[in-house]
PDB file of N, H, CA, C and O in Angstrom:
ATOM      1  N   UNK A   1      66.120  11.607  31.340  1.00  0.00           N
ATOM      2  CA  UNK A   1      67.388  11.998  30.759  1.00  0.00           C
ATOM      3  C   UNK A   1      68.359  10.829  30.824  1.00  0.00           C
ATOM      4  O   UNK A   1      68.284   9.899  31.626  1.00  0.00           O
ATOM      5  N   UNK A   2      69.220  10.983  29.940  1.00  0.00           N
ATOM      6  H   UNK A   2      69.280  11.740  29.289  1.00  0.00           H
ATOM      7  CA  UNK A   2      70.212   9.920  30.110  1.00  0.00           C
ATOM      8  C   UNK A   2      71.574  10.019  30.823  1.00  0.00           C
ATOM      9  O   UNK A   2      71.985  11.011  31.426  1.00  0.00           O
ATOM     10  N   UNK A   3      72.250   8.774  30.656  1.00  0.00           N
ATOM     11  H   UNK A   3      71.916   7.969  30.166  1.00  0.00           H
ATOM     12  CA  UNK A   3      73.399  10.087  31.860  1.00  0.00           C
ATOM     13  C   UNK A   3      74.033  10.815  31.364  1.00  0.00           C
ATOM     14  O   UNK A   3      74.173  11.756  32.146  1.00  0.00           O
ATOM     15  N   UNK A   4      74.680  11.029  30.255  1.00  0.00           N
ATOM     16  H   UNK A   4      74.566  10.265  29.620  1.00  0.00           H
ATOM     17  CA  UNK A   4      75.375  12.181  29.578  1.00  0.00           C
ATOM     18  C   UNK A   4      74.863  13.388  29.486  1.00  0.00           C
ATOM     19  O   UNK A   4      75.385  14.461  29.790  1.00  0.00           O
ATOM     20  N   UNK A   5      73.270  13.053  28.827  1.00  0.00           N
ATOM     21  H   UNK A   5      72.847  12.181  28.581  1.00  0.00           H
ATOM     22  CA  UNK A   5      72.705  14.021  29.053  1.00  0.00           C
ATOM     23  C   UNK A   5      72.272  15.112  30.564  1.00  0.00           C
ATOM     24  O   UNK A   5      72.063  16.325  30.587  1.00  0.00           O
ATOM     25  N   UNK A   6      72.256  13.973  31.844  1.00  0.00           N
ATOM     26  H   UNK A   6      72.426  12.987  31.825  1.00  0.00           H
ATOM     27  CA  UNK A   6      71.655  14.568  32.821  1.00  0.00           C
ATOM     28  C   UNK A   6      73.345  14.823  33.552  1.00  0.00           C
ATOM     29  O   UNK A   6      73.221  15.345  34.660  1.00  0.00           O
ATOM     30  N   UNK A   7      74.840  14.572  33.172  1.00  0.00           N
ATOM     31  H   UNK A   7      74.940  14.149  32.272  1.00  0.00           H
ATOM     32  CA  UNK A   7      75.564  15.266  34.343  1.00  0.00           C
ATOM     33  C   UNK A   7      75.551  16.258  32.987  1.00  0.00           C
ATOM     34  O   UNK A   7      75.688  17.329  33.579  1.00  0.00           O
ATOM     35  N   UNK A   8      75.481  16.611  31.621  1.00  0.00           N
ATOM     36  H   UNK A   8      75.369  15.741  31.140  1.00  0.00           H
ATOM     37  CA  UNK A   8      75.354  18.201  31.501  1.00  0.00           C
ATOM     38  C   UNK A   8      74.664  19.310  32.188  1.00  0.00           C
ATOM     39  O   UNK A   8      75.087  20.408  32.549  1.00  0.00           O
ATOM     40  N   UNK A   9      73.171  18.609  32.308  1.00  0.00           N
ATOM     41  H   UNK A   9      72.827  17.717  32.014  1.00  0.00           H
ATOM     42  CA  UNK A   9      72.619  19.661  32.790  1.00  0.00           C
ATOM     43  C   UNK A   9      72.648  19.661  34.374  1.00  0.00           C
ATOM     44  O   UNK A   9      71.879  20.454  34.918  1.00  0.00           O
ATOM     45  N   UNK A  10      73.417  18.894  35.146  1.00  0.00           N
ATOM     46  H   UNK A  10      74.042  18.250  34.704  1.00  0.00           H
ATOM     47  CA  UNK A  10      74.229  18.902  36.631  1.00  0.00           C
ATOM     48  C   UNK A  10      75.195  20.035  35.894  1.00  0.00           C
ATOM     49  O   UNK A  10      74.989  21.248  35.881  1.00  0.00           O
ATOM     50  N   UNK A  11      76.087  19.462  35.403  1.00  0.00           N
ATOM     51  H   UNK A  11      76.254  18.476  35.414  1.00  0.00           H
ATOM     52  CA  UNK A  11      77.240  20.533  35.090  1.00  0.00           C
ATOM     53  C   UNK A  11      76.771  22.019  35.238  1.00  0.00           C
ATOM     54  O   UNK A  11      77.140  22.647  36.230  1.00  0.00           O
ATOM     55  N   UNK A  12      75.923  22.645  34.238  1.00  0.00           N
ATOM     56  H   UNK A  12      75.623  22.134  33.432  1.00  0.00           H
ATOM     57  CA  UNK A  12      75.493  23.898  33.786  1.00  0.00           C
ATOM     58  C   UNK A  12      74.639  24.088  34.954  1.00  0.00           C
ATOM     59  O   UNK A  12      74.407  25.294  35.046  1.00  0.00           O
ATOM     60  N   UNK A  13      74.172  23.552  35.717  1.00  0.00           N
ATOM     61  H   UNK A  13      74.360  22.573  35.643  1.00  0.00           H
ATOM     62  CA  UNK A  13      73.330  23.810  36.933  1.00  0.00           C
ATOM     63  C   UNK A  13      74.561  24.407  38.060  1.00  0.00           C
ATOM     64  O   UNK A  13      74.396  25.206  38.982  1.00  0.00           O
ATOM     65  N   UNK A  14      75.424  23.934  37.763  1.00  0.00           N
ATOM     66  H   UNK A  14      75.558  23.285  37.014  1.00  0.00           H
ATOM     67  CA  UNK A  14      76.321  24.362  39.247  1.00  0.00           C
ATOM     68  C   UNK A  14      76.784  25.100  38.651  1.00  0.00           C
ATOM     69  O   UNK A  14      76.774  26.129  39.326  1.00  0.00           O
ATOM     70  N   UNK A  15      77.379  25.337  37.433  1.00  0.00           N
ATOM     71  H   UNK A  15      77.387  24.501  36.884  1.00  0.00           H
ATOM     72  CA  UNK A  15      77.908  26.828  37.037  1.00  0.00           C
ATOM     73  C   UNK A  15      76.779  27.803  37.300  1.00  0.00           C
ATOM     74  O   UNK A  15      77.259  28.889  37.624  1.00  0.00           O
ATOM     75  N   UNK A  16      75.945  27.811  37.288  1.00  0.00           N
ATOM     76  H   UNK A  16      75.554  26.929  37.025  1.00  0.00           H
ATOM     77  CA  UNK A  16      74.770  28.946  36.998  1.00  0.00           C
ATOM     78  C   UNK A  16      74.796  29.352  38.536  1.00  0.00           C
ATOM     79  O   UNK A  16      74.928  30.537  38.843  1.00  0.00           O
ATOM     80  N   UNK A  17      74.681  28.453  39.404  1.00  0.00           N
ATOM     81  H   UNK A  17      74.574  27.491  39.154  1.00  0.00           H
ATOM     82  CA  UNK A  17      74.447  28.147  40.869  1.00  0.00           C
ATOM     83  C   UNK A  17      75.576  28.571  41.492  1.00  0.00           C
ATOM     84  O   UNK A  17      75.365  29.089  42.589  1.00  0.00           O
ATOM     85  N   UNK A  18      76.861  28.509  41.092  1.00  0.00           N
ATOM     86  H   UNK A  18      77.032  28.088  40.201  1.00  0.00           H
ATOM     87  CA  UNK A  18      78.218  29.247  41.579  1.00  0.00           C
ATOM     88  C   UNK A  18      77.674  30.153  41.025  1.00  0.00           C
ATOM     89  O   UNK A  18      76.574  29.936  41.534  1.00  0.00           O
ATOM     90  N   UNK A  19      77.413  31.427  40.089  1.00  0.00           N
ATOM     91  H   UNK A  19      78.307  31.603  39.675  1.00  0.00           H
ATOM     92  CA  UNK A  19      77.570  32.351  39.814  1.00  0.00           C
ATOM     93  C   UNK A  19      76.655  33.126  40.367  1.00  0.00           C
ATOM     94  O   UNK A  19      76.976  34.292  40.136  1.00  0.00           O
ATOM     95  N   UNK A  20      75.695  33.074  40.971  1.00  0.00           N
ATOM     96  H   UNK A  20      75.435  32.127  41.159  1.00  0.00           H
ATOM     97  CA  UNK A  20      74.086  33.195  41.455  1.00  0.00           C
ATOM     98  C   UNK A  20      74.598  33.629  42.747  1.00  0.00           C
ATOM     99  O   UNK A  20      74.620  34.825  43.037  1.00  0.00           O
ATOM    100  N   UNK A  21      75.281  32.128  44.053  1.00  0.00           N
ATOM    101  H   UNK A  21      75.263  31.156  43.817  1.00  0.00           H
ATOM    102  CA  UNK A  21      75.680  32.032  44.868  1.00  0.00           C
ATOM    103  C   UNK A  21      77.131  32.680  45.232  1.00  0.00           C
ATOM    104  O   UNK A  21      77.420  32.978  46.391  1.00  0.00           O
ATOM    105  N   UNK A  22      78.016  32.871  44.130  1.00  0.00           N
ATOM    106  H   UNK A  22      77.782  32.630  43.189  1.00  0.00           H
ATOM    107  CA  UNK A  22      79.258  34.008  44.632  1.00  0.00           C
ATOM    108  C   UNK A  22      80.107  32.525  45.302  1.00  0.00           C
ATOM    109  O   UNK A  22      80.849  32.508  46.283  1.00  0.00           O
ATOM    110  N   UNK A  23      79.775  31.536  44.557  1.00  0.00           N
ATOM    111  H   UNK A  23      79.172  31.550  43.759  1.00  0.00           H
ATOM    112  CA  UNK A  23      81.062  30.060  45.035  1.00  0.00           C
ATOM    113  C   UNK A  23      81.704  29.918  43.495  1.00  0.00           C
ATOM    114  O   UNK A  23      82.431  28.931  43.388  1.00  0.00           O
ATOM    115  N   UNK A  24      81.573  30.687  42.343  1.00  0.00           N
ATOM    116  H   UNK A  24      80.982  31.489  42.429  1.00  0.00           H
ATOM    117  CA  UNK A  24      82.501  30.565  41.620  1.00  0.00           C
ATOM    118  C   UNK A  24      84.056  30.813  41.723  1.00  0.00           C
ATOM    119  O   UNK A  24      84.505  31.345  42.738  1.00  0.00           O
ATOM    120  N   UNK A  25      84.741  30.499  40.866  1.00  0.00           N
ATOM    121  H   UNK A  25      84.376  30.066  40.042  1.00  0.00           H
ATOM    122  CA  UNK A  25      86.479  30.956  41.050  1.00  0.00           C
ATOM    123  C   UNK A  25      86.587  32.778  40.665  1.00  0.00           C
ATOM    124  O   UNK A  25      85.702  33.449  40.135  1.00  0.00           O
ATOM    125  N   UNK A  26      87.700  33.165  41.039  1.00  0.00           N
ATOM    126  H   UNK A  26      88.420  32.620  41.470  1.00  0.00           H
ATOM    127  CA  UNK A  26      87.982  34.366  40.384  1.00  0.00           C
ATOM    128  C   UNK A  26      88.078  34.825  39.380  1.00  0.00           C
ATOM    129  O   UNK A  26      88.298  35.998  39.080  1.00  0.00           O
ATOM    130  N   UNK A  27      87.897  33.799  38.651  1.00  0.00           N
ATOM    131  H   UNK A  27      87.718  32.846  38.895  1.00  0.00           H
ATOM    132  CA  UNK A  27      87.818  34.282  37.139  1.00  0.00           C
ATOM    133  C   UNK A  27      85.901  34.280  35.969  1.00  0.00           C
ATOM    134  O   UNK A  27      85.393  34.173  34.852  1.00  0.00           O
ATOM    135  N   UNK A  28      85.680  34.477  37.337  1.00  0.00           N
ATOM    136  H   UNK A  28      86.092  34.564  38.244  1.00  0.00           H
ATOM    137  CA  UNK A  28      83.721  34.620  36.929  1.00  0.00           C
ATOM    138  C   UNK A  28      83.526  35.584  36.419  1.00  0.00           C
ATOM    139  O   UNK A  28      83.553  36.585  37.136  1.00  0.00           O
ATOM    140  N   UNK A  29      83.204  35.779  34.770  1.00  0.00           N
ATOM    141  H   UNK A  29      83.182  34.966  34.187  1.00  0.00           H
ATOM    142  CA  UNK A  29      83.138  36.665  33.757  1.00  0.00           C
ATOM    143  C   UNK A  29      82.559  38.026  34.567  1.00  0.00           C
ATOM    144  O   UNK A  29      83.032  39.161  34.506  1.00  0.00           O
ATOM    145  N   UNK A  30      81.159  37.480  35.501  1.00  0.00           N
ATOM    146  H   UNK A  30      80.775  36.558  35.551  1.00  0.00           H
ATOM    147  CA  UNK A  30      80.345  38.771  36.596  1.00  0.00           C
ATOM    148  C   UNK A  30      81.282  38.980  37.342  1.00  0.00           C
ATOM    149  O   UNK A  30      81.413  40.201  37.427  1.00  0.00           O
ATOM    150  N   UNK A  31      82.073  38.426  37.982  1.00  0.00           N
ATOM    151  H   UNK A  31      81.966  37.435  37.913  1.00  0.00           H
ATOM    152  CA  UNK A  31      82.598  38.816  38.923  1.00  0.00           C
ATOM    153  C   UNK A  31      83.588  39.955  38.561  1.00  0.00           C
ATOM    154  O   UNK A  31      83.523  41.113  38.973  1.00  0.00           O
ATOM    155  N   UNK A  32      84.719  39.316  37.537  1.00  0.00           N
ATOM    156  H   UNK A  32      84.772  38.376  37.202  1.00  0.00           H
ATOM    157  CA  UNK A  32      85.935  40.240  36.728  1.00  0.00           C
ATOM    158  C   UNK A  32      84.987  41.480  36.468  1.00  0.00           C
ATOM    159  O   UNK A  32      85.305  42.572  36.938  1.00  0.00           O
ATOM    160  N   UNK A  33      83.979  41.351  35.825  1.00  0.00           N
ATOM    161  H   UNK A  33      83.720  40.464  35.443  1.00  0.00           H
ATOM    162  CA  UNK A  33      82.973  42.857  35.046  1.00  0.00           C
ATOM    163  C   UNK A  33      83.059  43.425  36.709  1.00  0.00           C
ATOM    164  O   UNK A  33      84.160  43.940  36.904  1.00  0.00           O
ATOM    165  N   UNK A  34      82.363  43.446  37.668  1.00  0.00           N
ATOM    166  H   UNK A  34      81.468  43.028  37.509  1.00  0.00           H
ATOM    167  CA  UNK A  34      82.130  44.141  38.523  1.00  0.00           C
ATOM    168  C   UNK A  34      83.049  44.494  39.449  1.00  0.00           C
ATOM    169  O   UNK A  34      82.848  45.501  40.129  1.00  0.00           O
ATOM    170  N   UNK A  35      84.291  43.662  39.634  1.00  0.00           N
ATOM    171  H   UNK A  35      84.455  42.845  39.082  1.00  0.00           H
ATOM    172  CA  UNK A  35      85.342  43.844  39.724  1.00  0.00           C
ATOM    173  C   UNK A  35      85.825  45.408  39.220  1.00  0.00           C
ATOM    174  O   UNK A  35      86.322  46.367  39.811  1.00  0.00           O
ATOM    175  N   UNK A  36      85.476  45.187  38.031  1.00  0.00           N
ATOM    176  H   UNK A  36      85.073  44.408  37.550  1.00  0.00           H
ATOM    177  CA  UNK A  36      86.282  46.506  37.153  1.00  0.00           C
ATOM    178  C   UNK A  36      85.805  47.680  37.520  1.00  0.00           C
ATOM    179  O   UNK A  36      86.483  48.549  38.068  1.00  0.00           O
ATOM    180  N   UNK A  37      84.062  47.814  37.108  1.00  0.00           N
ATOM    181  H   UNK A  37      83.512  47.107  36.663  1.00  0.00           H
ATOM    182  CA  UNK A  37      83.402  48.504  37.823  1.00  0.00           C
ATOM    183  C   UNK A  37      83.300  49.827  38.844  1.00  0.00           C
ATOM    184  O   UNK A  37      82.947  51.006  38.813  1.00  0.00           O
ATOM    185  N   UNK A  38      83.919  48.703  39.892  1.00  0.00           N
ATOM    186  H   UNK A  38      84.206  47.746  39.917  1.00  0.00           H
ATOM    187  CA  UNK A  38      84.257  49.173  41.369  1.00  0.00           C
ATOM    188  C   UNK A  38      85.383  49.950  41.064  1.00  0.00           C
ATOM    189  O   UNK A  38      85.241  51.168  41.170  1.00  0.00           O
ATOM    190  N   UNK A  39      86.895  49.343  40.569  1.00  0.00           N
ATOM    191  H   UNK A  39      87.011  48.354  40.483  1.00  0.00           H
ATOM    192  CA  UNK A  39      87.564  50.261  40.776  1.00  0.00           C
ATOM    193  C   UNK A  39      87.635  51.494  39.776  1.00  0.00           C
ATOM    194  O   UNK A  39      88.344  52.481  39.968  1.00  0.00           O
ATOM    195  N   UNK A  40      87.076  51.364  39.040  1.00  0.00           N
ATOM    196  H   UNK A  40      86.500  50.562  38.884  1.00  0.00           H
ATOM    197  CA  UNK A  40      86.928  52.623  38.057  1.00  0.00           C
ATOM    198  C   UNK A  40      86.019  53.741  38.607  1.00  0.00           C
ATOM    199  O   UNK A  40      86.309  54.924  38.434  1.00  0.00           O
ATOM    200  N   UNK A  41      84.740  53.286  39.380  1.00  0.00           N
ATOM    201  H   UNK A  41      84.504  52.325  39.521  1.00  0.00           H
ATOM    202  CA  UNK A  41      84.092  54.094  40.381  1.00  0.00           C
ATOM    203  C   UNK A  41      84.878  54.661  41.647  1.00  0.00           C
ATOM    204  O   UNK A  41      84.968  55.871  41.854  1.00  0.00           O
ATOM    205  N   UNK A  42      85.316  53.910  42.293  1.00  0.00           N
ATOM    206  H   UNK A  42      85.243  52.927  42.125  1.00  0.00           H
ATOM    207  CA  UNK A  42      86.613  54.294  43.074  1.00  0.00           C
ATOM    208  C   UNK A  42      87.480  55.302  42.581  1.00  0.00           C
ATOM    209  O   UNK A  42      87.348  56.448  43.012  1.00  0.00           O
ATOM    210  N   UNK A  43      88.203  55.082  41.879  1.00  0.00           N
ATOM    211  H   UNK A  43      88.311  54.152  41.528  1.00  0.00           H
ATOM    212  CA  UNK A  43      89.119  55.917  40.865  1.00  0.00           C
ATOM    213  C   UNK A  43      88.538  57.387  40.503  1.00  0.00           C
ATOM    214  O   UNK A  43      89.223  58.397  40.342  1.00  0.00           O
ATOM    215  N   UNK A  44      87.255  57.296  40.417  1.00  0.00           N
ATOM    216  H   UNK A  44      86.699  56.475  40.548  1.00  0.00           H
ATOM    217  CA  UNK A  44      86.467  58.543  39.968  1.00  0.00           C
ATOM    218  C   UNK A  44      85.638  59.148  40.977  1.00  0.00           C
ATOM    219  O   UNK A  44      84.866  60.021  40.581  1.00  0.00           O
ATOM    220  N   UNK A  45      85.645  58.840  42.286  1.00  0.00           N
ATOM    221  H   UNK A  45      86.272  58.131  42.607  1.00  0.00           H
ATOM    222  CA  UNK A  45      85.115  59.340  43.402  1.00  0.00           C
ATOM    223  C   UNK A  45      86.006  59.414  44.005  1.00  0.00           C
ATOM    224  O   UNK A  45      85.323  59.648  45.001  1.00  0.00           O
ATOM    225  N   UNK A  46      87.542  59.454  44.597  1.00  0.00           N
ATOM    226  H   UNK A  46      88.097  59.264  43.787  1.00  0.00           H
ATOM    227  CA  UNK A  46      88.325  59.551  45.031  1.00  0.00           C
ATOM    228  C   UNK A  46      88.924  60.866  45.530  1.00  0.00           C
ATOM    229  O   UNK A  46      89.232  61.291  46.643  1.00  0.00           O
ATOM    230  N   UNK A  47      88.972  61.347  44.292  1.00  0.00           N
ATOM    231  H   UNK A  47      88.722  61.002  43.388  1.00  0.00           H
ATOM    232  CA  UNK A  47      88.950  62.824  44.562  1.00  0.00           C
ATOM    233  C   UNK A  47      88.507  63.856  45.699  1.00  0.00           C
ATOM    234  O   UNK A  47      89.229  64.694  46.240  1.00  0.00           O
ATOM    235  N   UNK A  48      86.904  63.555  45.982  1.00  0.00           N
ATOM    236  H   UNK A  48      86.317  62.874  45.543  1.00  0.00           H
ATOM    237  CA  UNK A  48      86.095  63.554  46.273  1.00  0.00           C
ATOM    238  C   UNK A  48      86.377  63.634  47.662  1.00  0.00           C
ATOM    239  O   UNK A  48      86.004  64.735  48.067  1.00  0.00           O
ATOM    240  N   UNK A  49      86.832  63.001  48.495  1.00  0.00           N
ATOM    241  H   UNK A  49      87.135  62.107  48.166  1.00  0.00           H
ATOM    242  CA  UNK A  49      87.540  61.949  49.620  1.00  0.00           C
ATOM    243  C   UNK A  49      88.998  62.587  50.379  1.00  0.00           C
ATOM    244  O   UNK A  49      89.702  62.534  51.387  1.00  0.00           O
ATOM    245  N   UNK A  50      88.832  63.189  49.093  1.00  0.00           N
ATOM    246  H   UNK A  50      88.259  63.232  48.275  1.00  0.00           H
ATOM    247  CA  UNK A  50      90.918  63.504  49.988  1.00  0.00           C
ATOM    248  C   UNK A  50      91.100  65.064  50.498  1.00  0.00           C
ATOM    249  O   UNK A  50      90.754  65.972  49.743  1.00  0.00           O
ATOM    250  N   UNK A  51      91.492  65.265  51.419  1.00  0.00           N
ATOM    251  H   UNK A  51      91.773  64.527  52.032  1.00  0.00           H
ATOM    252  CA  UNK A  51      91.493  66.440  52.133  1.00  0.00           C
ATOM    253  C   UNK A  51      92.255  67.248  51.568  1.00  0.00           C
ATOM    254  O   UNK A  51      93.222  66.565  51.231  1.00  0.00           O
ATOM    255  N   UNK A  52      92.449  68.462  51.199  1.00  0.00           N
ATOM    256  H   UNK A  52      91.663  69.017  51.472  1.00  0.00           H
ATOM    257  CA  UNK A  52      92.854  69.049  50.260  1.00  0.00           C
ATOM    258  C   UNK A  52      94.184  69.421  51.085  1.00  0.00           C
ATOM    259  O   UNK A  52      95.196  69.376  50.386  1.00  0.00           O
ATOM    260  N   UNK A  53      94.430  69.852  52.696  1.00  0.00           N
ATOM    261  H   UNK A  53      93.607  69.889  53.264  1.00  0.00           H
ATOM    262  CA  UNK A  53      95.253  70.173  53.589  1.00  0.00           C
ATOM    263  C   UNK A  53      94.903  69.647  54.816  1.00  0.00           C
ATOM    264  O   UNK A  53      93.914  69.998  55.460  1.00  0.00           O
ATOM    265  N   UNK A  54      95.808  68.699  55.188  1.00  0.00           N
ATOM    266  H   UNK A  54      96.611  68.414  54.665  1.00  0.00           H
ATOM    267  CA  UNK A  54      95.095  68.152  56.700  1.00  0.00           C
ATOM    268  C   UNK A  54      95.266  69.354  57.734  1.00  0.00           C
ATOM    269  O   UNK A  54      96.146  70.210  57.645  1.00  0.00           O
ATOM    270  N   UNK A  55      93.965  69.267  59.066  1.00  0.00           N
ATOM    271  H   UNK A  55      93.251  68.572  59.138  1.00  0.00           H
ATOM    272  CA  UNK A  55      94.145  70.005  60.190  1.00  0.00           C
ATOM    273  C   UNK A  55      95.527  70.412  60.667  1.00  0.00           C
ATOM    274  O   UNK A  55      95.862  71.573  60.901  1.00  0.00           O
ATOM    275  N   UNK A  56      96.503  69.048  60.817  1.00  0.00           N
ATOM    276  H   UNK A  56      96.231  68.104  60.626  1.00  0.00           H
ATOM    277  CA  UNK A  56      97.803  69.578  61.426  1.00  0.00           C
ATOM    278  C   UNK A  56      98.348  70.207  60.706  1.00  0.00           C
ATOM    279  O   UNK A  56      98.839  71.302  60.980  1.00  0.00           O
ATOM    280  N   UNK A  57      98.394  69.516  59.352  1.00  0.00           N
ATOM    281  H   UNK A  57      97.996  68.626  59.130  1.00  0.00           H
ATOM    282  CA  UNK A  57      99.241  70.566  58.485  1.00  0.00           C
ATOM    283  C   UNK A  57      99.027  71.916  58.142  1.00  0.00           C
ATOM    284  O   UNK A  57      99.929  72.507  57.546  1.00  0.00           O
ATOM    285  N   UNK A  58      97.900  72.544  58.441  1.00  0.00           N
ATOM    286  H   UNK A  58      97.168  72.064  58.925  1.00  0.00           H
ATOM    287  CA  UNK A  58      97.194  73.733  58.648  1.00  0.00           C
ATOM    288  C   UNK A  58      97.632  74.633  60.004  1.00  0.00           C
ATOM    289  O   UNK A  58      97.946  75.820  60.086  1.00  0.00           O
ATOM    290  N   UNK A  59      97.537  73.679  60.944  1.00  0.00           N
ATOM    291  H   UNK A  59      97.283  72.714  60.878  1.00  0.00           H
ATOM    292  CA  UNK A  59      97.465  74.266  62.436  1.00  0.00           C
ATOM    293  C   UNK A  59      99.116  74.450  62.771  1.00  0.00           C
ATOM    294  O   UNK A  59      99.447  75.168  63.714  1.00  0.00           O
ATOM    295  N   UNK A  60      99.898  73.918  62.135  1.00  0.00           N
ATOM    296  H   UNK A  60      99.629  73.335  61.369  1.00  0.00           H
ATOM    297  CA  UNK A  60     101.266  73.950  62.329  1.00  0.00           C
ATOM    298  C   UNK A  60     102.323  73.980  61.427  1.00  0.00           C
ATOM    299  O   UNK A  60     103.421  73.436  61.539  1.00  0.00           O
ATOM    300  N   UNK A  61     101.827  74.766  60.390  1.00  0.00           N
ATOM    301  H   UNK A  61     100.934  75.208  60.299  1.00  0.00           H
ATOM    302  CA  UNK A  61     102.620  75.604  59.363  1.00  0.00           C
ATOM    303  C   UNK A  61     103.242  77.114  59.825  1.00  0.00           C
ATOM    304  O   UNK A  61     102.365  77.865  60.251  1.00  0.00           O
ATOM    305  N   UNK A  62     104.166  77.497  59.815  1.00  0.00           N
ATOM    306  H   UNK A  62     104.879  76.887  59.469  1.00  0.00           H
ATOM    307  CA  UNK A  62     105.004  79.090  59.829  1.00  0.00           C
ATOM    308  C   UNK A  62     103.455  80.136  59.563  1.00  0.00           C
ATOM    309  O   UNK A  62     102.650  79.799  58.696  1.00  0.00           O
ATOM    310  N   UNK A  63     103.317  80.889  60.085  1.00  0.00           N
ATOM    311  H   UNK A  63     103.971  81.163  60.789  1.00  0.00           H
ATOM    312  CA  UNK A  63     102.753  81.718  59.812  1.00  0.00           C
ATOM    313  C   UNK A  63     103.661  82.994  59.306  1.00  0.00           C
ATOM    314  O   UNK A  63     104.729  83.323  59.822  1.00  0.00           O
ATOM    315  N   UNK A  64     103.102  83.569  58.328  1.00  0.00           N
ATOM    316  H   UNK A  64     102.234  83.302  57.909  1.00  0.00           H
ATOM    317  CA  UNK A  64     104.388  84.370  57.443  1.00  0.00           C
ATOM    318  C   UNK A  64     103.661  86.173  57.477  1.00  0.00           C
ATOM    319  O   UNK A  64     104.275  87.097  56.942  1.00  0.00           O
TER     320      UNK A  64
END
């Protein structure tokens, strides 16, 4: 290879290699996608999670 040719394929080797390895920046197309992902799964299991009336607030309400 020549050198132009061989720091491209250095170049595209370490992008591939950050993205593989999780040493890319925050703005890694996989990363943002799964990013999103998560909180939309979050968002939709949440529900799920939340106590409808906590114990105390149960155990120490007026009884009527």
């Amino acid at each position: 290879m020549e050198g132009a040719e061989f720091q491209k394929h250095l170049d595209e080797m370490h992008k591939h290699e950050g993205i593989f390895w999780e040493t890319g920046d925050e703005n890694d197309e996989i990363k943002r996608r799964l990013n999103a992902i998560q909180a939309r799964l979050e968002a939709a299991v949440a529900p799920c999670f939340k106590e409808p009336m906590s114990l105390y607030t149960l155990l120490t309400r007026r009884w009527q």
